[in-house]
C-alpha positions as CSV (number, residue, x, y, z in Angstrom):
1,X,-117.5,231.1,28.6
2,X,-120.0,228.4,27.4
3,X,-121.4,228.9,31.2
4,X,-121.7,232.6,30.8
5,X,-123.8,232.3,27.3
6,X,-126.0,230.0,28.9
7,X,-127.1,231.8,31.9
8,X,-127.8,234.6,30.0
9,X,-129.8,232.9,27.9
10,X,-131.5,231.0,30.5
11,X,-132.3,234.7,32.4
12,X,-133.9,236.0,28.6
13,X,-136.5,233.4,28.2
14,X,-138.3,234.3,31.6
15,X,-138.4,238.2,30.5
16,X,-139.7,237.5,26.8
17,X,-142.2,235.1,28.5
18,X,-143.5,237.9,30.6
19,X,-143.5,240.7,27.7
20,X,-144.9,238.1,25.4
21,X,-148.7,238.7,25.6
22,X,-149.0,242.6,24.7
23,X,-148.9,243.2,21.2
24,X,-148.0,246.9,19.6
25,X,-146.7,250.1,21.1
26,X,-143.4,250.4,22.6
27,X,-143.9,247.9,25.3
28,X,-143.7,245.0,22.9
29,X,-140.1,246.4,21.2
30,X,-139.3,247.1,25.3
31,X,-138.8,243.9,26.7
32,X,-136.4,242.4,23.8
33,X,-134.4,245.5,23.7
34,X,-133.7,245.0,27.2
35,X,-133.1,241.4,27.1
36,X,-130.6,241.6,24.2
37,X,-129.0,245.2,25.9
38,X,-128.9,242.9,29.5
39,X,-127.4,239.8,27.3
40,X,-124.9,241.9,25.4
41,X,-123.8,243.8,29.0
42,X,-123.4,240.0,30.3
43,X,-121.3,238.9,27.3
44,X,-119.3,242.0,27.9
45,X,-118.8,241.5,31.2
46,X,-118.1,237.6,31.5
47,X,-116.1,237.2,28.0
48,X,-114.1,240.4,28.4
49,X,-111.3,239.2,30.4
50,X,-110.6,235.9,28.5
51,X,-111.2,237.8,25.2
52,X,-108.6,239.8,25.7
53,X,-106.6,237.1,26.9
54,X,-106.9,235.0,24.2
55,X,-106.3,237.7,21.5
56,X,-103.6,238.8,23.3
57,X,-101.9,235.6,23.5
58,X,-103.1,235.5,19.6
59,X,-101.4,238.6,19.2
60,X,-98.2,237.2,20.9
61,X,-98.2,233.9,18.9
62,X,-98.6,236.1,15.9
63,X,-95.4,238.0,16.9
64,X,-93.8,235.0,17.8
65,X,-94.6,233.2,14.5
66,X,-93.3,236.4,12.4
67,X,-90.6,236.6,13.9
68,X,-89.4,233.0,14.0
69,X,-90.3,233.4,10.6
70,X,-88.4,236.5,9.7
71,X,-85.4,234.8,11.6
72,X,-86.1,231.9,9.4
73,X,-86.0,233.3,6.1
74,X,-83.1,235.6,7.1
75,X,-81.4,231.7,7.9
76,X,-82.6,231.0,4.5
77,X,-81.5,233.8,2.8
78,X,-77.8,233.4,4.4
79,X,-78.4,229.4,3.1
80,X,-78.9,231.1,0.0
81,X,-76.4,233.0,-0.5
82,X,-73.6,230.5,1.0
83,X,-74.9,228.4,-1.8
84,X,-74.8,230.9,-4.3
85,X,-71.3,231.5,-3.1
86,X,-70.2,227.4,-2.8
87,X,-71.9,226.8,-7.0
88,X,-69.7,230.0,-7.9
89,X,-66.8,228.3,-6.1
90,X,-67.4,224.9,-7.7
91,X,-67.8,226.8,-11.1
92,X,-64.5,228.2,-10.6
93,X,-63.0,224.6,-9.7
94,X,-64.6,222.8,-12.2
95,X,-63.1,225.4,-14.7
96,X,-59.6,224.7,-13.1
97,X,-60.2,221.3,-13.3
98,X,-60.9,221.6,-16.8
99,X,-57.9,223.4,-17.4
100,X,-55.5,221.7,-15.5
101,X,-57.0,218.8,-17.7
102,X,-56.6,220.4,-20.6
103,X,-53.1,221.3,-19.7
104,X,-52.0,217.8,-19.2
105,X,-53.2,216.5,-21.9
106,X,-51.4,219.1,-23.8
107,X,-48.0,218.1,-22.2
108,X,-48.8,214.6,-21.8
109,X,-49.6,214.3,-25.8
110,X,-46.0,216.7,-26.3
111,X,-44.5,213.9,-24.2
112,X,-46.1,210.9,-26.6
113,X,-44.9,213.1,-29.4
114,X,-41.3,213.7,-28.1
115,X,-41.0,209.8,-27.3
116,X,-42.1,208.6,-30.5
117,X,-39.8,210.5,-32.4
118,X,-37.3,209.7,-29.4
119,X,-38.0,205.7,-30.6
120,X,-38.3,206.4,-34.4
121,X,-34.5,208.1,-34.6
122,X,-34.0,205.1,-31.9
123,X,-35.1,202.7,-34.5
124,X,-33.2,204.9,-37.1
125,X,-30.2,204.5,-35.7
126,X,-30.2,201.1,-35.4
127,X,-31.5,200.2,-38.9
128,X,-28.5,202.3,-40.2
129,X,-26.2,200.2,-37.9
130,X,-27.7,196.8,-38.6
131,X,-27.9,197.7,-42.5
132,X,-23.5,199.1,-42.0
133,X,-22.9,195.7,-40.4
134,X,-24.8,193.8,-43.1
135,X,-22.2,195.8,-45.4
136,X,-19.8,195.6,-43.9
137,X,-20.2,191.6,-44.0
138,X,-21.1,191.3,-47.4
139,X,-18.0,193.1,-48.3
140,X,-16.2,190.8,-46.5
141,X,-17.8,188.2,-48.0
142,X,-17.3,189.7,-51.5
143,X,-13.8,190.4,-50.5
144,X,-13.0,186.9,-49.1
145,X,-14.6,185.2,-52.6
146,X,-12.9,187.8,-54.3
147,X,-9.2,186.7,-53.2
148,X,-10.4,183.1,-53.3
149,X,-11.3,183.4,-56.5
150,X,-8.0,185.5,-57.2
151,X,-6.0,182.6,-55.7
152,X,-7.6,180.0,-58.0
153,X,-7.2,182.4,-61.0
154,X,-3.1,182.9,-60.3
155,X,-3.3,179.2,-59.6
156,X,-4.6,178.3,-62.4
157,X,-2.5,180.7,-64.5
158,X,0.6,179.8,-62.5
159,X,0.1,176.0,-63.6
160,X,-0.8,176.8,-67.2
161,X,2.1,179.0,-67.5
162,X,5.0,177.7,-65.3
163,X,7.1,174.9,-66.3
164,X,9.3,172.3,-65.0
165,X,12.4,174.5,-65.0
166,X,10.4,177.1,-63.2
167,X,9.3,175.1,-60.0
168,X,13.1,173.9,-60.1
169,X,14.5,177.6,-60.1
170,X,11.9,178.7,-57.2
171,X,13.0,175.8,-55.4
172,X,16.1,176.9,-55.5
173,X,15.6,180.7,-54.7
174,X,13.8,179.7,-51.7
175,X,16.0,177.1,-50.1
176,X,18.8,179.8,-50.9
177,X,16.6,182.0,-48.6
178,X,16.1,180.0,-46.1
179,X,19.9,179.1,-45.7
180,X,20.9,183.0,-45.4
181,X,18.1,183.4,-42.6
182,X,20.3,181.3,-40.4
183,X,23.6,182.8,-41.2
184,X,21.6,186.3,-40.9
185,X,20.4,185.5,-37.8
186,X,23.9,184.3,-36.6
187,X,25.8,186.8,-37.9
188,X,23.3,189.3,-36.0
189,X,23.7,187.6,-32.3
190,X,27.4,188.1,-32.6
């Protein structure tokens, strides 16, 4: 193409040399309309074919570009939208989530609740029982002072008040006792 310019070029300065030296009428306008008709029909004729080449190739990569580019917004769109879809999923999980969450704490503070007053009647229960075995041991206790304190009262009492002729007459009584246990008993094997 650059070859083609320059010939044509080359072929205009020889005919504007010629018509250079007349000055006014039509002869002088002649010359250059000529050249510049002659370098037009050259251009025409020499850059035609790759012209239309090239913007028809242009054309094509044109095409080519808008539709790789429609293909690649449609792609984009479809990206889009599947992410659209996936943040209204993860909206929905995280919302379960938060319930479930909610949910178990819920049953799991229930459950605290339910064993602490599970261990307080626990404790309860074995407060009562310690504190009945406490009284139950201090009423022995009382009990056991009580009759010890009983038997050193009738003691007491029984040696203030019995006499001599007392002890002799129990003496008796009981050795009287223990001689019909024998003959009892004897009488009772046969």
């Amino acid at each position: 193409m650059l070859h083609a310019v320059l010939f044509v070029l080359f072929a205009a300065v020889p005919a504007l040399a010629a018509g250079g030296g007349e000055e006014g009428g039509h002869d002088g306008l002649l010359f250059p309309l000529l050249n510049f008709a002659l370098l037009i029909a050259v251009l025409v004729y020499f850059t035609r074919k790759p012209i239309q080449t090239f913007f028809a190739e242009r054309r094509r990569s044109i095409h080519t570009d808008l539709e790789q580019s429609a293909e690649l917004q449609r792609q984009a769109e479809e990206r889009h939208a599947k992410f659209q879809r996936r943040l209204v999923e993860l909206e929905r999980e995280l919302e379960e989530i938060r319930r479930l969450g909610r949910e178990r704490a819920d049953a799991e503070r229930e459950q605290i609740l339910t064993d602490a007053r599970e261990s307080a009647a626990r404790i309860e229960r074995t407060a009562r029982s310690a504190i009945d075995q406490e009284l139950r041991r201090a009423r022995e206790k009382l009990r056991d002072e009580a009759s010890d304190l009983a038997v050193e009262l009738a003691a007491g009492l029984l040696g203030e008040r019995v006499t001599d002729q007392d002890r002799d007459r129990l003496v008796d009584e009981f050795i009287a006792r223990v001689e019909q246990t024998p003959a009892a008993a004897a009488r009772r094997e046969n």
